[in-house]
C-alpha positions in Angstrom: 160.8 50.0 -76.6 163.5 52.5 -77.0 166.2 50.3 -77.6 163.8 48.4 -80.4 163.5 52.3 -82.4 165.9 50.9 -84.8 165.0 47.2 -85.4 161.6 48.9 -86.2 163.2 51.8 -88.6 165.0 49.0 -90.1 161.9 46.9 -90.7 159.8 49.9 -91.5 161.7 51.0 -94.2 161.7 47.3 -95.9 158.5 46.9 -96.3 158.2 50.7 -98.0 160.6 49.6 -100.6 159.3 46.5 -101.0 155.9 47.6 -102.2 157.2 50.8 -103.6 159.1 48.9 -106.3 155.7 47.3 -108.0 154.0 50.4 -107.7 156.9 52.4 -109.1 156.5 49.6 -112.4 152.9 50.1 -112.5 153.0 53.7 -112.8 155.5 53.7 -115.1 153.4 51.2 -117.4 150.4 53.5 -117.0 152.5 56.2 -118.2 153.9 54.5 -121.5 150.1 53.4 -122.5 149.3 56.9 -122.1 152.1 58.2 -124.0 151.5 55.6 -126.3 147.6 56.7 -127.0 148.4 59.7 -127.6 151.1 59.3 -130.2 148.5 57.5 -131.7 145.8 60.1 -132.2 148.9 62.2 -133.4 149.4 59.5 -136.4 145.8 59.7 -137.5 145.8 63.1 -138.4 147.4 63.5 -140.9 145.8 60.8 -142.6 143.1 62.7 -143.7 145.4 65.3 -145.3 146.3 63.3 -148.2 142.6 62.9 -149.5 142.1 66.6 -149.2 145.0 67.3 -151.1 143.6 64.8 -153.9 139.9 66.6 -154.0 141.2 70.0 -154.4 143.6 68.3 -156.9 140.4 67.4 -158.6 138.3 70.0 -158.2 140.7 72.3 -159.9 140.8 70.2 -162.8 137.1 70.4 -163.2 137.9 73.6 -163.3 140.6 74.0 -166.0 138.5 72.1 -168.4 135.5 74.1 -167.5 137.9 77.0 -168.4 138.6 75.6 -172.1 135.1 74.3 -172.5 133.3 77.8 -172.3 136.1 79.6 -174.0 136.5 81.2 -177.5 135.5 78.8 -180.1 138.2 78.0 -182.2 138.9 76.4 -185.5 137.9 72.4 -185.7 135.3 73.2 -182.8 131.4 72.0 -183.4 129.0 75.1 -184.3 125.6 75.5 -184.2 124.1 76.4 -187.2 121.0 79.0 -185.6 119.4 79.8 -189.4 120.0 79.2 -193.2 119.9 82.6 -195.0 120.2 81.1 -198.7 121.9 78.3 -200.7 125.4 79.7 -199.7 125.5 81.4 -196.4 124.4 80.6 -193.2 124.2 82.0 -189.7 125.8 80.6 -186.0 125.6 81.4 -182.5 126.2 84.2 -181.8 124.5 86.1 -185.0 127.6 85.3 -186.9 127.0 84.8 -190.8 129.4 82.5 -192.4 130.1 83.0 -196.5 130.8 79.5 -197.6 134.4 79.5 -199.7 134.6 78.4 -203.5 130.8 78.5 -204.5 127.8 80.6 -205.4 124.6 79.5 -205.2 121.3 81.3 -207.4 120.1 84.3 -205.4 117.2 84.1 -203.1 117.2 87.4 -201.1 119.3 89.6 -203.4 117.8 93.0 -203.8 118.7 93.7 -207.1 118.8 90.2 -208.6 115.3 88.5 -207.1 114.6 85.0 -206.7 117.1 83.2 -209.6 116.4 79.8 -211.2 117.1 76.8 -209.0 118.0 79.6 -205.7 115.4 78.4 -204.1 116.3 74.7 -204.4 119.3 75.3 -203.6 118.7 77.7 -200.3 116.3 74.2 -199.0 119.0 71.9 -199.8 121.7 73.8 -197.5 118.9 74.4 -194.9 118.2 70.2 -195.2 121.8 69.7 -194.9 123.3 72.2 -192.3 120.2 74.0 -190.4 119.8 73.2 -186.5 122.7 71.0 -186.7 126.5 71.8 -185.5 129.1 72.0 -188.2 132.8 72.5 -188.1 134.5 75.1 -189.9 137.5 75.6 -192.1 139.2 78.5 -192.8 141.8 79.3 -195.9 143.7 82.5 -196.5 140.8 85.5 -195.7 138.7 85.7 -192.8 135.7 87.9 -193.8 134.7 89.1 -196.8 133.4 92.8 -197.8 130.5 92.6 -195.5 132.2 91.1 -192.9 130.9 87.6 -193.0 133.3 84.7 -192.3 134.8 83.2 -195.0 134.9 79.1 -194.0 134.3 75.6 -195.7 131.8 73.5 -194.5 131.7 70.3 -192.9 128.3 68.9 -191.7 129.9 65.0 -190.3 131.8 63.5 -193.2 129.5 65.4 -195.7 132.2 68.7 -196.9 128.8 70.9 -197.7 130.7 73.3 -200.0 131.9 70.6 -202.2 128.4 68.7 -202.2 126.2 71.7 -203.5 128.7 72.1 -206.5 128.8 67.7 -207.0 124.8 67.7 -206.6 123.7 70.8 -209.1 123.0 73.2 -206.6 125.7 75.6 -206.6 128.7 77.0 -209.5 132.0 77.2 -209.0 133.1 80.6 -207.7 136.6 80.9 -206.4 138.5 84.3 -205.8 142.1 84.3 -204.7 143.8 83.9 -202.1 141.3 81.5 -201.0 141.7 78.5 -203.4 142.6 75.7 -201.2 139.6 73.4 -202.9 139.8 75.3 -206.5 140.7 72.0 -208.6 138.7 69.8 -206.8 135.1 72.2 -207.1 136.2 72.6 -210.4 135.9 68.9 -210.8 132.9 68.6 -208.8 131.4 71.2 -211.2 131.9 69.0 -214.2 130.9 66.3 -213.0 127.8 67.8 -212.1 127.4 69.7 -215.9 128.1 66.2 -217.6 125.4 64.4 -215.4 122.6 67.4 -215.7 122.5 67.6 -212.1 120.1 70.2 -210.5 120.5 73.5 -212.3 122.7 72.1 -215.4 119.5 70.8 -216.6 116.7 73.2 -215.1 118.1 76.2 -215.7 119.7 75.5 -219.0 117.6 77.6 -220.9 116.7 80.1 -218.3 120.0 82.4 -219.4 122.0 80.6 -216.9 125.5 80.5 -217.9 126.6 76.6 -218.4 130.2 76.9 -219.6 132.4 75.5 -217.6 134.0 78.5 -216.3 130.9 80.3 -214.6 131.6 84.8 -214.9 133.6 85.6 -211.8 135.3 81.8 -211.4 139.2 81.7 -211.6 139.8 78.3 -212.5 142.8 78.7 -214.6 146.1 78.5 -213.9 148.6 81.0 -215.4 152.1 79.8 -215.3 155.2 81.4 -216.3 157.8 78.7 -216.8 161.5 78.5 -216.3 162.3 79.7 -219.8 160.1 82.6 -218.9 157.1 81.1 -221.7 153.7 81.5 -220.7 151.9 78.7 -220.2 148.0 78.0 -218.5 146.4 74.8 -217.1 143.0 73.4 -217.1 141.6 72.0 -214.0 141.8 68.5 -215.6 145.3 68.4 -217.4 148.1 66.6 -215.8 149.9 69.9 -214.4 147.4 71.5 -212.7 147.4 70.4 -209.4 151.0 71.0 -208.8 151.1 74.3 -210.2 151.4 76.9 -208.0 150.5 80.9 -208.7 153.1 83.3 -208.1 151.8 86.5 -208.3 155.1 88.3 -207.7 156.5 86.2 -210.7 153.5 88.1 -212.9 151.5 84.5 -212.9 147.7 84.8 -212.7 144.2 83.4 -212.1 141.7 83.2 -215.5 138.2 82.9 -215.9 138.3 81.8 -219.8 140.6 80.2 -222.1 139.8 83.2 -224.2 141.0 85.6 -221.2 144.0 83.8 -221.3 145.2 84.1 -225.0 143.9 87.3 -225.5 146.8 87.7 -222.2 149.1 86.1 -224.1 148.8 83.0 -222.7 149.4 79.4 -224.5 148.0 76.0 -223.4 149.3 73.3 -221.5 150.3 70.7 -224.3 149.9 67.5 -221.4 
């Protein structure tokens, strides 16, 4: 039995590295699944990053427009119109009263002048037109005027309101500079309305309404000093008008007459 001690070592230690071998490769399978799983569940996470990153992306757009949305309002933005005070000025959000630019309508609510012909027309037309409703506003050269009102034109959709009272009968002509932007063409619209007995060209003809065609207080002319240093003016409907600018520093002017103007020293435009 003794003398067989190492034929059975021998044998003995065969068989342990016989099986030892497969279980050796099994267990090192096991541990590369394992290894494996894992490195998966690593991989998933940060797939979920990416669509966080896009909602906050998102939600801070949202809020950058919310941002510009409930700012200050700004020129070209909608406005509601809250309440109509007469034919010529009107209130917003936000108890601001706008002065429209370039027109005067008859007085409604003036303490001095009472109710004048055709003011009350004209206060129901403007409230028709612009009340309740969201308008966009244009400014020129001033903001407010004396009392602090804006100074704006008016634009109710494609209807420019300013421009329409003055076409319709329901407003003069009543420009004061700087603010002339429109001058030529609401002097226009004023003659077309006179010639056509729109509104209060007819009804208040007789009612000690002025009907020239340069209402007290309108500066429709155009004093020019030319070149050659002559003075010249121009008529809202003569061929230079339009391209004539005012220079005040130059000594040109505004006038509400042709009368004011050659009494100034002022000649006519010949064209």
């Amino acid at each position: 039995m003794v003398r067989n001690l190492p034929i059975i070592a021998k044998m003995l230690s065969f068989k342990v590295k016989y099986y030892f071998l497969p279980v050796l490769i099994l267990f090192g399978f096991l541990i590369f699944f394992l290894a494996a799983g894992k490195t998966n569940k690593t991989d998933e996470s940060p797939k979920a990053s990416p669509v966080y990153q896009q909602t906050s992306t998102i939600t801070e757009l949202k809020v950058t427009i919310s941002g510009e949305v409930s700012g200050q309002k700004t020129e070209g933005e909608l406005n509601k119109v809250t309440r109509v005070v007469d034919g010529d000025t009107i209130e917003i959000e936000g108890g601001i009263k706008v002065r429209y630019i370039g027109i005067d309508t008859p007085e409604t609510v003036h303490p001095d002048k009472g109710v004048q012909c055709f003011g009350s027309q004209a206060s129901n037309k403007n409230r028709e037109l612009v009340e309740g409703k969201n308008i966009r506003l244009e400014e020129d050269i001033s903001q407010t005027d004396k009392y602090g009102r804006l100074l704006r034109y008016v634009y109710i959709g494609e209807i420019f309101v300013n421009d329409y009272l003055v076409r319709n009968g329901f407003a003069y002509t009543s420009s004061y500079p700087p603010d002339v932007k429109y001058q030529a063409q609401f002097g226009q619209a004023q003659q077309e309305a006179r010639e056509n007995n729109r509104g209060l060209w007819s009804a208040c003809a007789g009612d000690g309404q002025k009907t020239t065609t340069f209402q007290e207080g309108t500066y429709l002319i155009k004093g020019n000093v030319s070149s050659s240093g002559e003075k010249i003016y121009h008529l809202p409907d003569q061929k230079y008008y339009d391209k004539t600018v005012i220079d005040e520093g130059k000594g040109e002017r505004w006038f509400c007459s042709e009368e004011e103007a050659k009494k100034a020293g002022w000649r006519k435009s010949k064209i």
